[in-house]
One Martini backbone bead per residue (centre of mass of N, CA, C, O) as a GRO file, in nm:
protein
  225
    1UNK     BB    1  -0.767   4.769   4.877
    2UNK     BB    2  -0.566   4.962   4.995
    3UNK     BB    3  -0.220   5.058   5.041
    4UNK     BB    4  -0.062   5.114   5.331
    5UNK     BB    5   0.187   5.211   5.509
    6UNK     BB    6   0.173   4.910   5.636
    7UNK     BB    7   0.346   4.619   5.631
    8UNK     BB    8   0.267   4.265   5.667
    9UNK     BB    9   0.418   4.027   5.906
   10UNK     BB   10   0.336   3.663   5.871
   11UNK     BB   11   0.433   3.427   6.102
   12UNK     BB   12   0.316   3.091   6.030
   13UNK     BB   13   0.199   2.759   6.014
   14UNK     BB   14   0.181   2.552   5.748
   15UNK     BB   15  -0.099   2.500   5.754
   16UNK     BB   16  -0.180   2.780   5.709
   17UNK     BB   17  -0.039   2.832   5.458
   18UNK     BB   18  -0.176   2.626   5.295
   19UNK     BB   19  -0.430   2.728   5.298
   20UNK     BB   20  -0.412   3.022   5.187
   21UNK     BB   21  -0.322   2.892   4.895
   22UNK     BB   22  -0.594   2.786   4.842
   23UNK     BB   23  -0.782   3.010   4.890
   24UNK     BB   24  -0.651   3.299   4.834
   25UNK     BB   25  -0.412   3.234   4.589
   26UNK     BB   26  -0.484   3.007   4.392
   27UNK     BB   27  -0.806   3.148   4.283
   28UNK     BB   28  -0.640   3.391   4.145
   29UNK     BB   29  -0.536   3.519   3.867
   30UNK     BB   30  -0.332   3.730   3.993
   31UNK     BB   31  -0.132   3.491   4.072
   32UNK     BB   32   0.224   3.445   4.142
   33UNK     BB   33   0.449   3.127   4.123
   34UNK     BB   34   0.757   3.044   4.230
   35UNK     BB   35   0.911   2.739   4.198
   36UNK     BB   36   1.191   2.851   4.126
   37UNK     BB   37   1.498   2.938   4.123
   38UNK     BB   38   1.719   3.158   3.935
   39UNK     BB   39   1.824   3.382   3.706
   40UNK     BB   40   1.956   3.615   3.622
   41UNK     BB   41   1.728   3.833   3.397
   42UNK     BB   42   1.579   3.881   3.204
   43UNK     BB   43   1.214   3.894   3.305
   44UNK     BB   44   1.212   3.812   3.617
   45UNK     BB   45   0.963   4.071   3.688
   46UNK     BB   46   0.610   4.060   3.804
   47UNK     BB   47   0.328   4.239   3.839
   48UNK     BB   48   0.108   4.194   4.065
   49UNK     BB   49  -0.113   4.121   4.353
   50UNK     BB   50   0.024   3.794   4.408
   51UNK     BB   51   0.314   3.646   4.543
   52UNK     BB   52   0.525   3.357   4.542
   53UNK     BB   53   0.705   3.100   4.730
   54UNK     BB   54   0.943   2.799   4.784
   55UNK     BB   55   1.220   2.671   4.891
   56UNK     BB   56   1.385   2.873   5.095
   57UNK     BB   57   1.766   2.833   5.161
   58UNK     BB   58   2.023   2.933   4.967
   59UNK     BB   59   1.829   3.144   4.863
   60UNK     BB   60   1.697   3.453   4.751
   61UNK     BB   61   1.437   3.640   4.833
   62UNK     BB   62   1.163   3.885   4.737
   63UNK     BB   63   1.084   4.254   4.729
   64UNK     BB   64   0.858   4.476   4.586
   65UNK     BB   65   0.604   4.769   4.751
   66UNK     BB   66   0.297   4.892   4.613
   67UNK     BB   67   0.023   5.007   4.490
   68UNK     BB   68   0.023   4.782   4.239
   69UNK     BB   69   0.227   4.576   4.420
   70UNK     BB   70   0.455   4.293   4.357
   71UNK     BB   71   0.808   4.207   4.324
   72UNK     BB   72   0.914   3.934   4.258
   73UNK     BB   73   1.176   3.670   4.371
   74UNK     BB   74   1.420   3.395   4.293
   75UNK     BB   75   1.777   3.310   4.388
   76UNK     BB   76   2.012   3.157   4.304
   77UNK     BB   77   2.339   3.091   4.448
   78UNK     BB   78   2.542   3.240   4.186
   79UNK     BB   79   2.797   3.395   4.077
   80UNK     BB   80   2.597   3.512   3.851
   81UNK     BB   81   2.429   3.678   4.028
   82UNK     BB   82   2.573   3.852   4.156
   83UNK     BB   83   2.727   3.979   3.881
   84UNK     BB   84   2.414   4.094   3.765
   85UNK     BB   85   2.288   4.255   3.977
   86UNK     BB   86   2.369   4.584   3.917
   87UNK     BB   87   2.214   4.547   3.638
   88UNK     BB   88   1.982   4.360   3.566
   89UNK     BB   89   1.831   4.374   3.871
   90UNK     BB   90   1.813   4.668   3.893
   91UNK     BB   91   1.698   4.786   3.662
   92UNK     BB   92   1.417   4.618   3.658
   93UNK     BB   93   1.323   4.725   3.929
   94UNK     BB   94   1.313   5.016   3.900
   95UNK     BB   95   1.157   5.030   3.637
   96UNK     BB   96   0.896   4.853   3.804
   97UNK     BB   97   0.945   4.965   4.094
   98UNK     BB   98   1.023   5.327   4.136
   99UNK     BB   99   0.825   5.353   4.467
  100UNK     BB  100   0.861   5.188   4.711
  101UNK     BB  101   0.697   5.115   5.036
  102UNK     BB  102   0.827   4.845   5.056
  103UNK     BB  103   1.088   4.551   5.168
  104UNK     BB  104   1.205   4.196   5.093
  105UNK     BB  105   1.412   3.977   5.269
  106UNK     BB  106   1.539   3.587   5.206
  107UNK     BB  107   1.808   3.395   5.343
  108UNK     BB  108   2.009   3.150   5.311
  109UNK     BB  109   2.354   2.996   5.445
  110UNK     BB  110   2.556   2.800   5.641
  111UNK     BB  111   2.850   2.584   5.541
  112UNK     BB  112   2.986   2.547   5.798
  113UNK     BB  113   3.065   2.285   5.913
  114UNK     BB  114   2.982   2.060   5.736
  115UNK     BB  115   2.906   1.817   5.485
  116UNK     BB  116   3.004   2.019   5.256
  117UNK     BB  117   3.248   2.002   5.016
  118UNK     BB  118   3.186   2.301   4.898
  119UNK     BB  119   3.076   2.500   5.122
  120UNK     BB  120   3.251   2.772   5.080
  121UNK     BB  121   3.135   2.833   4.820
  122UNK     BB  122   2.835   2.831   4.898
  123UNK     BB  123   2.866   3.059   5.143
  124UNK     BB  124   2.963   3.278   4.966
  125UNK     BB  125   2.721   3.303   4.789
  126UNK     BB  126   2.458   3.295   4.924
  127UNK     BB  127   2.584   3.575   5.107
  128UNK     BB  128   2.656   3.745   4.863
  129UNK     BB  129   2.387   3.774   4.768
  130UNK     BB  130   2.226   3.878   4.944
  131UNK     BB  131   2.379   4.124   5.005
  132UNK     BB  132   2.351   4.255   4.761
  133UNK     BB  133   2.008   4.266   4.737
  134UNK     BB  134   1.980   4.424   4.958
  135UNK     BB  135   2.188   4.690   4.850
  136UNK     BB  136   1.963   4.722   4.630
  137UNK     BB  137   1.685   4.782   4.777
  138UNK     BB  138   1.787   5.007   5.007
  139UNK     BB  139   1.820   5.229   4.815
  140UNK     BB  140   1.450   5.260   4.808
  141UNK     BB  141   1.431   5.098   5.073
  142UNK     BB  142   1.338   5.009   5.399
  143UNK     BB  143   1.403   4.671   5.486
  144UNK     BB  144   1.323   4.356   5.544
  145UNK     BB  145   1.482   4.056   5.716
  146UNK     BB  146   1.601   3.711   5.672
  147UNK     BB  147   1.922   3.594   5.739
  148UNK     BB  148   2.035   3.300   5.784
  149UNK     BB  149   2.018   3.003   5.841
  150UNK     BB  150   2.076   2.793   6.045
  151UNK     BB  151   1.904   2.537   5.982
  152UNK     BB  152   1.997   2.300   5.691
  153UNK     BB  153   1.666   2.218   5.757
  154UNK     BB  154   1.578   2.501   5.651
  155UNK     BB  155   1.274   2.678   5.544
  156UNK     BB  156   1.126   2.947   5.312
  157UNK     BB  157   0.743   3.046   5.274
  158UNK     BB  158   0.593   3.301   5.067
  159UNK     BB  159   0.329   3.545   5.062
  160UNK     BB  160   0.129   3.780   4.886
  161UNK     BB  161  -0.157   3.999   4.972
  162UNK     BB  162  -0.278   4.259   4.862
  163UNK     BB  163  -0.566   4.335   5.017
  164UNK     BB  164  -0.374   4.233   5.282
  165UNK     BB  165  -0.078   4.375   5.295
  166UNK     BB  166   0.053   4.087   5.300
  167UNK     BB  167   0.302   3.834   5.464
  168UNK     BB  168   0.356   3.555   5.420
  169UNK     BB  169   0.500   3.308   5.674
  170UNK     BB  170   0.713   3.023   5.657
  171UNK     BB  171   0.934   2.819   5.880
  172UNK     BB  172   1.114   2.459   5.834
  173UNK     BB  173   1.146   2.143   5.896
  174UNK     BB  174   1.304   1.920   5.687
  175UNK     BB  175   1.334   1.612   5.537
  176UNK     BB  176   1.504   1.494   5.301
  177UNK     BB  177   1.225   1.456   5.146
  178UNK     BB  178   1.081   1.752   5.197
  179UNK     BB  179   0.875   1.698   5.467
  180UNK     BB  180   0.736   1.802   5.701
  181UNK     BB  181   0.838   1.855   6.082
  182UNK     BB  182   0.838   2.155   6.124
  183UNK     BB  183   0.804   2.474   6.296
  184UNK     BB  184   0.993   2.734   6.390
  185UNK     BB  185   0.776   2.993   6.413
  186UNK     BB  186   0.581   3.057   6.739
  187UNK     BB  187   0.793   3.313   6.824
  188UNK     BB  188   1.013   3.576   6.875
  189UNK     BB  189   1.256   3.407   6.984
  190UNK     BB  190   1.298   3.219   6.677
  191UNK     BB  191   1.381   3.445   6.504
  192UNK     BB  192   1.676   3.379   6.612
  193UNK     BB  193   1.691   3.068   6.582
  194UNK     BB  194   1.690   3.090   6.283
  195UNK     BB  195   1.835   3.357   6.240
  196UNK     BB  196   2.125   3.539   6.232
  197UNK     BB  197   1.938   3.827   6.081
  198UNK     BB  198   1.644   4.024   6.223
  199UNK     BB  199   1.450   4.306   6.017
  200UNK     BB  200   1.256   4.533   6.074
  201UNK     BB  201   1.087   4.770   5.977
  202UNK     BB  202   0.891   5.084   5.967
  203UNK     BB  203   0.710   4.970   5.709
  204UNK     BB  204   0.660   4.739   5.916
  205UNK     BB  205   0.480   4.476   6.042
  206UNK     BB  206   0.480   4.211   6.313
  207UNK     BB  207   0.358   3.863   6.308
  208UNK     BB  208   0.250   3.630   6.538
  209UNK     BB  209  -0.018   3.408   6.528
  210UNK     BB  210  -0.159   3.741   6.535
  211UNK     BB  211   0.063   3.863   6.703
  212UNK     BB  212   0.206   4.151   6.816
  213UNK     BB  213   0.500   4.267   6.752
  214UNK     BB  214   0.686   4.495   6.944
  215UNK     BB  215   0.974   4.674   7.013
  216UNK     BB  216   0.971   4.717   7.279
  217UNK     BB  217   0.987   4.418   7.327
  218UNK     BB  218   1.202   4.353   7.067
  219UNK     BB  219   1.420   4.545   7.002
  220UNK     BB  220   1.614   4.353   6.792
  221UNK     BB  221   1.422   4.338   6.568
  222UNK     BB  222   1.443   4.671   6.501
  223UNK     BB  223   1.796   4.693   6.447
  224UNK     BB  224   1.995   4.783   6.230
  225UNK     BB  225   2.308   4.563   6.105
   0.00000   0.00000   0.00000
């Protein structure tokens, strides 16, 4: 199936995201799985059909999609890497996906007034890799984002299938254990009460639980700000 005009964004219950990366992404060769996330350097970036991660909090992932398929990420947010962020992982993004059709990025949180110690340096860098890597994505297409989790227990994990240029979404509220305790997003109203700030372009398309999400309708998800 080739690549359409816009990707979609589906967010998805966890049950359902699991079927998913059972049935969809993990029997397939092509499928490239990022386990956690890294410092930026080189070989950061490799192009696939398919690819995912998981157990995104206060780091930042996302991708660039073309014919090709999708080079995606996951970075911890430490110093070294906004001040990486510049030249290798700009370079190497440019240089192996000089052309996307569309991208996305989600990530971050905010421990202002949280229970951790080091909060304040937490939250600088979390939110300030987060800016970078948009600032970075944004130079060569317009970029849907979903930035800064509200609630300090929630993540998000993602999948992308070439077949069906589509990215499945979930965040969800997990206990201590990292086990799942409910799903954040089964309205449009949700992804307000999840996220700081997020925001559709206009190369994807916003579905919840396979229902199009439209501008009309939401318009607040459609303005970049």
């Amino acid at each position: 199936m080739n690549i359409s005009f816009t990707s979609n964004i589906k967010f998805i219950p966890k049950s359902e995201f699991d079927n998913i990366y059972e049935n969809k992404f993990s029997p397939s060769p092509s499928s490239q799985f990022i386990i956690y996330g890294e410092r930026i350097k080189g070989r950061n970036i490799q192009i696939c059909d398919n690819a995912g991660t998981h157990q995104v909090r206060d780091c930042s992932a996302g991708g660039f999609i073309n014919e090709q398929g999708i080079g995606m990420f996951h970075f911890f947010p430490y110093e070294s890497n906004i001040a990486s962020a510049d030249n290798v992982f700009a370079e190497e993004l440019y240089s192996k996906i000089g052309n996307p059709k569309s991208g996305f990025l989600f990530g971050s949180k905010d421990y202002t007034d949280s229970y951790y110690n080091n909060k304040d340096e937490l939250s600088f860098t979390a939110m300030s890799l987060f800016d970078k890597l948009k600032e970075i994505l944004s130079k060569k297409v317009d970029i849907s984002s979903f930035k800064t989790h509200l609630n300090l227990a929630a993540q998000t994990n993602a999948l992308y299938i070439k077949s069906e240029d589509t990215i499945y979404m979930n965040t969800e509220l997990i206990r201590e254990d990292t086990s799942h305790l409910k799903d954040c997003i089964l309205s449009p109203e949700d992804i307000e009460n999840t996220f700081e700030k997020a925001y559709i372009s206009p190369n994807d398309k916003l579905f919840i639980n396979e229902i199009e999400v439209l501008p009309k309708e939401y318009p607040e998800l459609f303005i970049l700000a």
